[in-house]
DSSP file (Angstrom, degrees, kcal/mol; ACC not computed):
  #  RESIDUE AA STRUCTURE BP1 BP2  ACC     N-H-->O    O-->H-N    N-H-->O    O-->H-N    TCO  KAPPA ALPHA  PHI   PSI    X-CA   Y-CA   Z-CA
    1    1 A X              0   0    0      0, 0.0     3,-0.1     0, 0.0     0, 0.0   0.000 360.0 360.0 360.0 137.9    6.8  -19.3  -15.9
    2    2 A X        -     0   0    0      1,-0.1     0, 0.0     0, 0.0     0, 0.0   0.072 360.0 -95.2 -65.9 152.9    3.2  -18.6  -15.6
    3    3 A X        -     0   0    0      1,-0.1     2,-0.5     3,-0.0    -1,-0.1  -0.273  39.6-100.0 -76.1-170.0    2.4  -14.9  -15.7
    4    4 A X        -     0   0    0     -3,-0.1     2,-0.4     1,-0.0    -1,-0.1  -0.666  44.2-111.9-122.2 156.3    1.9  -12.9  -12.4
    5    5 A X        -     0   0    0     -2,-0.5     2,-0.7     1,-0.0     3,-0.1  -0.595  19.6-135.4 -91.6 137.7   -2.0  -12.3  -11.5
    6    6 A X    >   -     0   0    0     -2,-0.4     3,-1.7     1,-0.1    -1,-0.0  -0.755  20.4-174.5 -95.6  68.1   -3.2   -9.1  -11.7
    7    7 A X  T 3  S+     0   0    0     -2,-0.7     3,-0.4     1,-0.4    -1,-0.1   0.582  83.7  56.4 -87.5 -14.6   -5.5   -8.1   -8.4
    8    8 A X  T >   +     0   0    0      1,-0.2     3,-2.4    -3,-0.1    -1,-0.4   0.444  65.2 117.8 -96.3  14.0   -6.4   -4.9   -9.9
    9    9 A X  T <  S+     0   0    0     -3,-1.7    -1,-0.2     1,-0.3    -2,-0.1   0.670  70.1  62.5 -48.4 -22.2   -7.9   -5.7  -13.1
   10   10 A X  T 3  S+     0   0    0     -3,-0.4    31,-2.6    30,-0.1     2,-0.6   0.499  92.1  73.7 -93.6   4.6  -11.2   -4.4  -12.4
   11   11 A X  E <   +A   40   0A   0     -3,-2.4     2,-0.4    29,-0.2    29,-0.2  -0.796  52.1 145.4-123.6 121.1   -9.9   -0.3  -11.9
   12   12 A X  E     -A   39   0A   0     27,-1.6    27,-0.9    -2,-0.6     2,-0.7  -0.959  39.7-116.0-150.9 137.1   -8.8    1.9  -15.2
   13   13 A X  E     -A   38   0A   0     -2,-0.4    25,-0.2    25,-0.2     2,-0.2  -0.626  28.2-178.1-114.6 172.2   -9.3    5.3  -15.7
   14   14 A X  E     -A   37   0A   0     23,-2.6    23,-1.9    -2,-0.7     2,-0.6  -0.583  31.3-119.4-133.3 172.8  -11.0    7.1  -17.9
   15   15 A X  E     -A   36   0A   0     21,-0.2    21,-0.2    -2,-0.2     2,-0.2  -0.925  47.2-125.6-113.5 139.3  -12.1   11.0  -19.3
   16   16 A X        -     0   0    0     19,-1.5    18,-0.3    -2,-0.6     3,-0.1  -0.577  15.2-156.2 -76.7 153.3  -15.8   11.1  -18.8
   17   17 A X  S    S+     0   0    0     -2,-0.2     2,-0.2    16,-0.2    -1,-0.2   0.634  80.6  16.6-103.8 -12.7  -17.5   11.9  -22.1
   18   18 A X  S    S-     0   0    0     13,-0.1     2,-0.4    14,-0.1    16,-0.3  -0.639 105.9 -67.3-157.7 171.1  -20.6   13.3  -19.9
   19   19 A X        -     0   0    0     -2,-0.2     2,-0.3    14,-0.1    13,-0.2  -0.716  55.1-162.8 -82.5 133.7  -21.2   14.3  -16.6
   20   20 A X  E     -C   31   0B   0     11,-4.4    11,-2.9    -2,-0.4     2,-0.3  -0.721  21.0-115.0-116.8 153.0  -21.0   11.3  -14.0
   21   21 A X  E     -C   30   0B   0     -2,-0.3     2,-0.4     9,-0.2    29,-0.3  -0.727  29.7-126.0 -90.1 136.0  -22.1   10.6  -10.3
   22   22 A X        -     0   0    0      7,-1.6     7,-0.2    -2,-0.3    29,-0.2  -0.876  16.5-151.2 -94.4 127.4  -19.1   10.1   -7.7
   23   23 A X  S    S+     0   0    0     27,-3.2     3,-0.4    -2,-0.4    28,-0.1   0.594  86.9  67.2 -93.7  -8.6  -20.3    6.9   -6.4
   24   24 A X  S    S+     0   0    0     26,-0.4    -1,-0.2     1,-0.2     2,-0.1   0.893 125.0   6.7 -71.0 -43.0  -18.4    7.9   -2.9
   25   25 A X  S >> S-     0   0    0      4,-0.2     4,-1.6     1,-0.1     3,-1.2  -0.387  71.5-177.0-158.7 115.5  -20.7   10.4   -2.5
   26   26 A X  T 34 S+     0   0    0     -3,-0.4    -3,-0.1     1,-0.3    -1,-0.1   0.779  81.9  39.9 -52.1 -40.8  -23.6   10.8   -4.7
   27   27 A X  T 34 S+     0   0    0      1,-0.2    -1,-0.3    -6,-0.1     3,-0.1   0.774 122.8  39.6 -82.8  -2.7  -25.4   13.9   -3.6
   28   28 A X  T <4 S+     0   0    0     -3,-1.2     2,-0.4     1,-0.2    -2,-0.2   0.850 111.5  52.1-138.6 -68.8  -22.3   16.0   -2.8
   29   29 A X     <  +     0   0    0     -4,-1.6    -7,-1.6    -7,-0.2     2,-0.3  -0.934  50.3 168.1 -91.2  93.7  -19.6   15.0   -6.1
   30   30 A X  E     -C   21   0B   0     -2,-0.4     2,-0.5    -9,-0.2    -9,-0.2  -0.787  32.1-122.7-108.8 171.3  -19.5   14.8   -9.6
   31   31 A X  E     -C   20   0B   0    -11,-2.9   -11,-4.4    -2,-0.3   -13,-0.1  -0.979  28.7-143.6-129.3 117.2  -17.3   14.5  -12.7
   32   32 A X        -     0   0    0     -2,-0.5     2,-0.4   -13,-0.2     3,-0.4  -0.325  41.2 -80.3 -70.1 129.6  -17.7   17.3  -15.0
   33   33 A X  S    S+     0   0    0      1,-0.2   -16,-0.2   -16,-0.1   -14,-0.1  -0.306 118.8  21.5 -17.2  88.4  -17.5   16.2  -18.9
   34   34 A X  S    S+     0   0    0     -2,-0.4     2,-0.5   -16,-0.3    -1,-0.2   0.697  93.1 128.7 121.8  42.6  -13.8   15.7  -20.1
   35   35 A X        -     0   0    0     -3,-0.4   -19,-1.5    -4,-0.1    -1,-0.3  -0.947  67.8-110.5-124.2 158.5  -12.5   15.2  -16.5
   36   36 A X  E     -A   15   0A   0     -2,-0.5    17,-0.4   -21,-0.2     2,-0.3  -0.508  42.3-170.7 -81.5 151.3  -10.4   12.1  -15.8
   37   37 A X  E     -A   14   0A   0    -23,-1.9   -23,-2.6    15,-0.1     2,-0.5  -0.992  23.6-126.8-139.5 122.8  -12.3    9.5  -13.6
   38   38 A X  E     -AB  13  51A   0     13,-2.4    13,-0.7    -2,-0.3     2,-0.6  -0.768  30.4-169.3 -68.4 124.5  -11.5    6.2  -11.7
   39   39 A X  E     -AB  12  50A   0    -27,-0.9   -27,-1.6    -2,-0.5     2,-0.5  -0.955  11.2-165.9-155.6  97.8  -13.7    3.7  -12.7
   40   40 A X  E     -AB  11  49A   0      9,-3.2     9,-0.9    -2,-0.6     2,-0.2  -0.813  12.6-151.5-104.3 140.8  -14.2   -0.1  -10.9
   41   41 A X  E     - B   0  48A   0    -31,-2.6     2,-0.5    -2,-0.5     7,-0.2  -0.687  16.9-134.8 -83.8 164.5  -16.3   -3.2  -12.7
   42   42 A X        -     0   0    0      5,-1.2     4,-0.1    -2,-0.2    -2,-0.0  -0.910  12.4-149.9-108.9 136.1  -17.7   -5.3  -11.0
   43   43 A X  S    S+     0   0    0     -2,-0.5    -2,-0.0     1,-0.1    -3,-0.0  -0.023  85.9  59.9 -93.1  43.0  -16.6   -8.5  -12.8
   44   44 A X  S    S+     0   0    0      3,-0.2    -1,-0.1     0, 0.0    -3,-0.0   0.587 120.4  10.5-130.7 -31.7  -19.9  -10.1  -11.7
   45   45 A X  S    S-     0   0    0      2,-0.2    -2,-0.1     0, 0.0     0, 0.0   0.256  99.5-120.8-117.2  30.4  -22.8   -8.5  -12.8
   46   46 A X        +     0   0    0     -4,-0.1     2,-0.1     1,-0.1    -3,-0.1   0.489  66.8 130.5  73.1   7.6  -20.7   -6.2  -15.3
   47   47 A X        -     0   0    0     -6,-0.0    -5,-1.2     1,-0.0     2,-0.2  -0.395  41.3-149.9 -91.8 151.4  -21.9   -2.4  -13.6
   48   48 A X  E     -B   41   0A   0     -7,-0.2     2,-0.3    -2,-0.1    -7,-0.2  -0.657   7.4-127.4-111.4 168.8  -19.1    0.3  -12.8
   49   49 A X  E     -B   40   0A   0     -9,-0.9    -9,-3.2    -2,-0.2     2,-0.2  -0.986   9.8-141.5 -96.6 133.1  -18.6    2.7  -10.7
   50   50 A X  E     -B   39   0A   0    -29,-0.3   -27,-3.2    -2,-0.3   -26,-0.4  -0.535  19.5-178.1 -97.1 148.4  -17.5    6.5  -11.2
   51   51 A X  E     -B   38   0A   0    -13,-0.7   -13,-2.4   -29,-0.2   -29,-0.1  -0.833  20.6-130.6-147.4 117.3  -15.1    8.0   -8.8
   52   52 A X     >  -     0   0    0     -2,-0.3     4,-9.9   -15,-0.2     5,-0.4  -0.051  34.1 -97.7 -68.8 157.5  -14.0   11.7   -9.1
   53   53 A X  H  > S+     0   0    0    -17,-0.4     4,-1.1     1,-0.3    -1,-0.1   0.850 121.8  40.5 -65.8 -55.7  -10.5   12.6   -8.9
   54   54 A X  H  > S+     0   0    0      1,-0.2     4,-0.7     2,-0.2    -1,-0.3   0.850 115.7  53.4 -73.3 -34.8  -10.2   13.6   -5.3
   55   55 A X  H >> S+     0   0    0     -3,-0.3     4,-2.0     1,-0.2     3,-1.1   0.890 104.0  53.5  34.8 -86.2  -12.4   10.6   -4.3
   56   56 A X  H 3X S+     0   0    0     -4,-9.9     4,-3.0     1,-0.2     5,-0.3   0.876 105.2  59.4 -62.2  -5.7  -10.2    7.9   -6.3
   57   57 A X  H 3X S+     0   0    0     -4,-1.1     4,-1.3    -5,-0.4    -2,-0.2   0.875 108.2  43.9 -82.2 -19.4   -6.9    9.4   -4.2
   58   58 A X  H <X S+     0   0    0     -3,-1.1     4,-1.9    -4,-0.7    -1,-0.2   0.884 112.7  49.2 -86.3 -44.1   -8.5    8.5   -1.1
   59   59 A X  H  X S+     0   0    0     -4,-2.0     4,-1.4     2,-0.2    -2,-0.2   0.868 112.3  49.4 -57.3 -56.9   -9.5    5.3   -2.5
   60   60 A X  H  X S+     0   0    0     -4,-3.0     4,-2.1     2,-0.2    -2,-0.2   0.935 108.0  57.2 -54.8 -51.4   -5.6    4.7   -3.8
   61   61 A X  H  X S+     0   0    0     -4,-1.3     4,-1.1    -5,-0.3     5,-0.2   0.905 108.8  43.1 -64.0 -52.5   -4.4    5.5   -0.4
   62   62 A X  H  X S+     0   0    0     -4,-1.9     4,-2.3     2,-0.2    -1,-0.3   0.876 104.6  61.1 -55.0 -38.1   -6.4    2.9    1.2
   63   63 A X  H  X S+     0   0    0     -4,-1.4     4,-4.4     2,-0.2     5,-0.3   0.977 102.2  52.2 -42.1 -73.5   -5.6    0.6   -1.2
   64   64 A X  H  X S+     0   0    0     -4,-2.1     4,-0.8     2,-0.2    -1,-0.2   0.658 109.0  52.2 -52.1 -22.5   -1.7    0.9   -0.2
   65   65 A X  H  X>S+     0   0    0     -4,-1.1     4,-2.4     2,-0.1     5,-0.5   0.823 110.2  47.4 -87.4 -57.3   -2.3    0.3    3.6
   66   66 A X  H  X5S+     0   0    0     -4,-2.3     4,-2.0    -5,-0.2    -2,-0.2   0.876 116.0  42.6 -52.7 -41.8   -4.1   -2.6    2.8
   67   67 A X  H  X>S+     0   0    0     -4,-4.4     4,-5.2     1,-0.2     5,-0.7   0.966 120.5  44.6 -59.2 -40.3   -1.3   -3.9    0.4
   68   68 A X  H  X5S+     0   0    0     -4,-0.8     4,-2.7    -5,-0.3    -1,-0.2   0.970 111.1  49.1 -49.5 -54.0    1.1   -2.9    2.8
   69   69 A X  H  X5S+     0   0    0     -4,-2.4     4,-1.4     1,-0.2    -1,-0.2   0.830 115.8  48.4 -51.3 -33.9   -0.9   -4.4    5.8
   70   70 A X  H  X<S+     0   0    0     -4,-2.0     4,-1.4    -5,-0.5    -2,-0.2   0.906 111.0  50.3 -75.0 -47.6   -1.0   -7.6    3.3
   71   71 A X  H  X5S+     0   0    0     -4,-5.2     4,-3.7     2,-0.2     3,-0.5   0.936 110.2  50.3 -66.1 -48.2    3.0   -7.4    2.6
   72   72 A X  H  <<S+     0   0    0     -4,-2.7    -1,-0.2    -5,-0.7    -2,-0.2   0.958 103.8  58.2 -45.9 -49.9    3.6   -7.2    6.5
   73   73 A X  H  < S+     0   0    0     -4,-1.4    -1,-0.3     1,-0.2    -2,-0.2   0.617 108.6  44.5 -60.4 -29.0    1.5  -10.3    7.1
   74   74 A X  H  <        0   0    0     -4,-1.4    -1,-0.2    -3,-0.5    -2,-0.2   0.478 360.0 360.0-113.9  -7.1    3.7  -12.5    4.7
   75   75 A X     <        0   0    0     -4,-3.7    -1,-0.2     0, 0.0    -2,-0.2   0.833 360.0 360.0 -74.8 360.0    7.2  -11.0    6.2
């Protein structure tokens, strides 16, 4: 059986080695050197995006209505 497809590949987190821009809102959020950080590629032109702790939970949390919303649609 083939393996099962992975929708999230593009999202891993990470410790910042440096201080990073929270790309949810730039002027307002950052990630302090040695703090863990959510992190998406874009698998098309290869660039990331940094997303601060409180930031990526809001991010996760949408994420789970949409799957949910997705799971609902196929019962």
């Amino acid at each position: 059986m083939p393996p099962i497809r992975r929708v999230l590949g593009g999202c891993t987190i990470e410790t910042a080695r440096r201080r990073r821009v929270c790309h949810r809102n730039r002027t307002d959020h950052s990630i302090e050197k040695d703090t863990l950080c959510l992190v998406i590629k874009d698998p098309v032109t290869g660039g990331s995006k940094n997303y601060c702790p409180r930031c990526a939970l809001a991010i996760f949390d949408q994420a789970a209505d949409d799957l949910q919303a997705l799971r609902d649609e196929l019962s």
